[in-house]
NUPA-428430 format. One record per residue: x, y, z of N, C-alpha, C in turn. Coordinates in steps of 0.001 Angstrom, whole numbers, plus 500000, padded with zeros to 6 digits. Last residue first. Layout:
NODE    nxx    nyy    nzz   caxx   cayy   cazz    cxx    cyy    czz
NODE      X      Y      Z      X      Y      Z      X      Y      Z
...
//
This chain:
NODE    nxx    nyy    nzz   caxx   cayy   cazz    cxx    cyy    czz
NODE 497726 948993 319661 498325 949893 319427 498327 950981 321095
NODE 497541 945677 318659 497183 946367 319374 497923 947594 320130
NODE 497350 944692 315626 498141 944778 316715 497490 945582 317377
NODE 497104 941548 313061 497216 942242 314191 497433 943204 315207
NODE 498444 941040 309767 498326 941248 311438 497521 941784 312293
NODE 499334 940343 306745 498682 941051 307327 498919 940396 308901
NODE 501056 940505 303188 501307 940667 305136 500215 941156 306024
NODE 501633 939573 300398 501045 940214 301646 501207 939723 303011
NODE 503083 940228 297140 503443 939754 298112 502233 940744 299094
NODE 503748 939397 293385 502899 940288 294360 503032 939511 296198
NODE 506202 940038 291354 505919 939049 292250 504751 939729 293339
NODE 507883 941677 289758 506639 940941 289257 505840 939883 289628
NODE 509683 942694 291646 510522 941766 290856 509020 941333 289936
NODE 506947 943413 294035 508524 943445 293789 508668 942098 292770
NODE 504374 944843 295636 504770 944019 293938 506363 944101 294520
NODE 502303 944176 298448 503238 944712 297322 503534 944336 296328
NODE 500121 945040 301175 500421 943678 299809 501451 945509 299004
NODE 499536 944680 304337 500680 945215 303678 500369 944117 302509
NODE 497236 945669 307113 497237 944607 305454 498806 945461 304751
NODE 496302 944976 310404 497638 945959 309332 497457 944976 308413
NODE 494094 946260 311930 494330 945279 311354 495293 945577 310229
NODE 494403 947208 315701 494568 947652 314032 494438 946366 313609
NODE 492894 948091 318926 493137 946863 318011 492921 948023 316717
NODE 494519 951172 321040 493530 950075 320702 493714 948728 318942
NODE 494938 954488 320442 495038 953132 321163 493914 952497 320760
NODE 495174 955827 316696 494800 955917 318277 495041 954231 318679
NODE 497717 956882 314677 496989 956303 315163 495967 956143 316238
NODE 498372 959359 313351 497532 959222 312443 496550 958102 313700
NODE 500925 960691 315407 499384 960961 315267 498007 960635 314468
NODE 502509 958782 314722 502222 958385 315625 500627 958839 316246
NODE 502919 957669 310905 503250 958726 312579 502063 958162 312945
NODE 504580 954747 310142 503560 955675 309978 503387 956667 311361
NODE 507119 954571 308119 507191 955052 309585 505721 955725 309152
NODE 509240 952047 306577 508778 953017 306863 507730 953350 307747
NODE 512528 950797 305779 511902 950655 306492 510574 952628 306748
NODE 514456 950593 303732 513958 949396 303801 512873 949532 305024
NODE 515286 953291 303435 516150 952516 303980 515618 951472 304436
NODE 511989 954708 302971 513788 954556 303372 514139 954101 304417
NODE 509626 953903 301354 510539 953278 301761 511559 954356 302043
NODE 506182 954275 300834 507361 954605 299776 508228 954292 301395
NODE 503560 952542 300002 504381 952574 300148 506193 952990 299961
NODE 500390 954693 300429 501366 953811 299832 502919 953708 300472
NODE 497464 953490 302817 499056 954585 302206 500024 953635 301196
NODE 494765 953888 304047 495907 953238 303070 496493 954862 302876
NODE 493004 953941 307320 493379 954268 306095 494232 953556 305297
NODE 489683 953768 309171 490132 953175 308150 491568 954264 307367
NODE 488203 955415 310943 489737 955663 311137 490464 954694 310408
NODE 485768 954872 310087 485614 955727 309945 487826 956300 310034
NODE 485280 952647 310996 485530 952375 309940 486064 953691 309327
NODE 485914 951148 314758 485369 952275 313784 485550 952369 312099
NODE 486588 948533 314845 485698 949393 316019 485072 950783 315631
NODE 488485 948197 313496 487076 946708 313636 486689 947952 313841
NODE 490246 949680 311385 489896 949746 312915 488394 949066 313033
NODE 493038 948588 309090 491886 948801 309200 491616 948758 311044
NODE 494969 950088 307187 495189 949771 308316 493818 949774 308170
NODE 497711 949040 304281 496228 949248 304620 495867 949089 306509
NODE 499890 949995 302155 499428 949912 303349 497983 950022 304104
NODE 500748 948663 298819 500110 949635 299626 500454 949337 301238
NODE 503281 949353 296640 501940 948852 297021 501765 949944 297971
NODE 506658 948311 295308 506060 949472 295403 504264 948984 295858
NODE 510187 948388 297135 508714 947669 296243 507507 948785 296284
NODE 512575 949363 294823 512212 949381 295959 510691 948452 295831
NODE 515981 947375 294695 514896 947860 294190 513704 948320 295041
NODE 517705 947321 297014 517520 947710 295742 516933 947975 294660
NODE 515667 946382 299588 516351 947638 299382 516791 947830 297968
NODE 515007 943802 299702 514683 944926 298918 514937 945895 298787
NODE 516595 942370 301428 516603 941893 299927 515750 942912 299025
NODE 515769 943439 304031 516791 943981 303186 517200 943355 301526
NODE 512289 943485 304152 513025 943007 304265 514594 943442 303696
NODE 510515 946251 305614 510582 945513 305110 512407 944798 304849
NODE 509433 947763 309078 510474 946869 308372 511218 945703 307516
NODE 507552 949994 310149 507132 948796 309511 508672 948621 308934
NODE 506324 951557 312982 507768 951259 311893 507618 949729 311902
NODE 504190 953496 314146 504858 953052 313707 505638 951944 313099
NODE 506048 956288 316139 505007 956100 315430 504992 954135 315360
NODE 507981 957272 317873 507347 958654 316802 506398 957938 315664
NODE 508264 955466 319508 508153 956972 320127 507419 957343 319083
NODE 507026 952457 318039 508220 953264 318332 507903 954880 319217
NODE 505934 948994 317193 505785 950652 318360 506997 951306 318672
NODE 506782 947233 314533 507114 948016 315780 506486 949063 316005
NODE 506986 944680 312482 506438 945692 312762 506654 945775 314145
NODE 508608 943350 309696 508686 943489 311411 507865 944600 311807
NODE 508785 940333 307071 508726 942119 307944 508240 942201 309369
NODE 510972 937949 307091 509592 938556 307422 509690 940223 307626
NODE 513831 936741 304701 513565 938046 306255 511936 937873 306024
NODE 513042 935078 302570 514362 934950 303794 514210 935580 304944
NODE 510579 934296 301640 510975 935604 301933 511628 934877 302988
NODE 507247 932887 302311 508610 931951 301795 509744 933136 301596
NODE 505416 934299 303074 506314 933817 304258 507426 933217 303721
NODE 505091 936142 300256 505777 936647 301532 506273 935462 302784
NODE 503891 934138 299318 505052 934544 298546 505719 935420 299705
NODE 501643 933214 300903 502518 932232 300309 503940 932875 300109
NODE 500372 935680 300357 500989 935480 301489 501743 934362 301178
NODE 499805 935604 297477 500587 936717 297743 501023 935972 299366
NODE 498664 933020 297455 499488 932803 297100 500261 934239 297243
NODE 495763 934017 298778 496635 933414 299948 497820 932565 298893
NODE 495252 936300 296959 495982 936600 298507 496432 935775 299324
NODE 493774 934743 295048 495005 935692 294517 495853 936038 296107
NODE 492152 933897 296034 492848 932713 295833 494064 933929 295773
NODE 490093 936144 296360 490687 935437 297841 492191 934480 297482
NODE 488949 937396 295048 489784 937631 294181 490976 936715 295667
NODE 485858 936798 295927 486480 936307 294345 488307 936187 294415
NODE 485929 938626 298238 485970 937252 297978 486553 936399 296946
NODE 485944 941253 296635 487052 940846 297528 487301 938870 297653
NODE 483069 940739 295843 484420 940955 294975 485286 940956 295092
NODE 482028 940937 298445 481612 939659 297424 483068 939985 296184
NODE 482794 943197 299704 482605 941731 300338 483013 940553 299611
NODE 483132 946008 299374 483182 945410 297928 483112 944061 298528
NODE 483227 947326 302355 482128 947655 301013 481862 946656 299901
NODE 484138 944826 305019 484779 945717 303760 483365 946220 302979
NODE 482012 943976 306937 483650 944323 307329 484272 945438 305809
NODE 478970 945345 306440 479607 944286 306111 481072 944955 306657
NODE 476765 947037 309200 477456 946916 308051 478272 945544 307902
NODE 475348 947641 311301 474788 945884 310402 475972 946522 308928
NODE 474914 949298 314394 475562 949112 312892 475521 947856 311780
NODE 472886 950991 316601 473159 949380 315691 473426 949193 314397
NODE 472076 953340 316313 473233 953245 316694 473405 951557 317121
NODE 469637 953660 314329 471024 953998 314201 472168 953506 315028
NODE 467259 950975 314059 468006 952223 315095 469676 952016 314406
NODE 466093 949260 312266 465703 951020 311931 467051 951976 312709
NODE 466140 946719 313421 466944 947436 311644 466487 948496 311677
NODE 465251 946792 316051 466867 946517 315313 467114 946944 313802
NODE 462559 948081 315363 463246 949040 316046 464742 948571 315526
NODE 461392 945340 313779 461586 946674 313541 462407 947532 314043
NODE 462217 943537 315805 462783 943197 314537 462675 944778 313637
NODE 460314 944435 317869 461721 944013 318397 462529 943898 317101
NODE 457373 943953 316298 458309 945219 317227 460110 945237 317469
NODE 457839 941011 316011 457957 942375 315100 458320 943663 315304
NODE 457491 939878 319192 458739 939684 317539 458885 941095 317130
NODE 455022 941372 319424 456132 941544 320097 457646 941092 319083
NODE 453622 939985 317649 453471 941681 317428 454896 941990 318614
NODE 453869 937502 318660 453946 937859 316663 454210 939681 316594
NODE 452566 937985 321095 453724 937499 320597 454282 937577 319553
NODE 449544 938734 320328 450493 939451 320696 452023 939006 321026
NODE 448712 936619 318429 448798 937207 317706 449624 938290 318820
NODE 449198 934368 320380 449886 934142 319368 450135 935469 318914
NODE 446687 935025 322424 448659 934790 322905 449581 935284 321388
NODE 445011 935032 320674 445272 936591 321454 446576 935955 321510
NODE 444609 932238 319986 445028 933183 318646 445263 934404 319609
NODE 444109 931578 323011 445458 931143 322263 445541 931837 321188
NODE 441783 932509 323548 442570 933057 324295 444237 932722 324076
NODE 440200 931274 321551 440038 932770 321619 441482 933186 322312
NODE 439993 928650 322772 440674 928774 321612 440711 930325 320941
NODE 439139 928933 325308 440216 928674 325289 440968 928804 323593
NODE 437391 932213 325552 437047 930615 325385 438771 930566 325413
NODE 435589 934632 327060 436624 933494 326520 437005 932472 326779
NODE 432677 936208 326803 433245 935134 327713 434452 934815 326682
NODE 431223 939521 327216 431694 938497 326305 432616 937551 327066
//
């Protein structure tokens, strides 16, 4: 059997098309290519976006910023002293790009305006620290950076 030139272009096409596909199959099948979204709830988080950049609003306008530190024994988040009397009450959220799996929250309970996550919860490498709180009926957030 002889080929022709228009025989020998639907072969190109149709094994190129099969190469694609191959290559598009194996990426969404193999496990150790992750395609998750950054958070579970994406789209509902989204929604509620306006609500967080007037909580940060409400935290940079705050006489003191909070301070975060590497310490020996962990660590130490330092909210502002205008709260110490009352205390505030939320969360702590640490998130790890790199694994999701060393994702945690904590709440926030305080002494002496300043509290201490140990040193064994973390490993080296990039956190994404989310701090939102309530004080006075005012919701407030903080988030960062750090590399641990």
């Amino acid at each position: 059997m002889k080929l022709n030139w228009g025989t020998g272009i639907v072969i190109a096409f149709i094994a190129f098309i099969g190469f694609i596909l191959f290559f598009v199959v194996r990426m969404s099948t193999d496990d150790r290519v992750n395609h998750d979204l950054v958070t579970e709830g994406y789209y509902k988080a989204e929604l509620a976006y306006q609500k967080e950049i007037d909580a940060e609003k409400n935290a940079k306008a705050l006489s003191e910023q909070i301070r975060i530190n590497k310490t020996s024994e962990g660590l130490l988040i330092a909210f502002p002293k205008e709260m110490e009397a009352q205390r505030p009450n939320g969360m702590v959220s640490l998130y790890r790009p790199s694994n999701k799996h060393l994702d945690f929250d904590l709440p926030i309970s305080l002494s002496n305006s300043h509290l201490l996550i140990p040193d064994k919860r973390l490993l080296d490498g990039r956190w994404d620290i989310k701090i939102s709180w309530q004080y006075q009926g005012k919701d407030y957030l903080h988030k960062e950076s750090i590399r641990y």
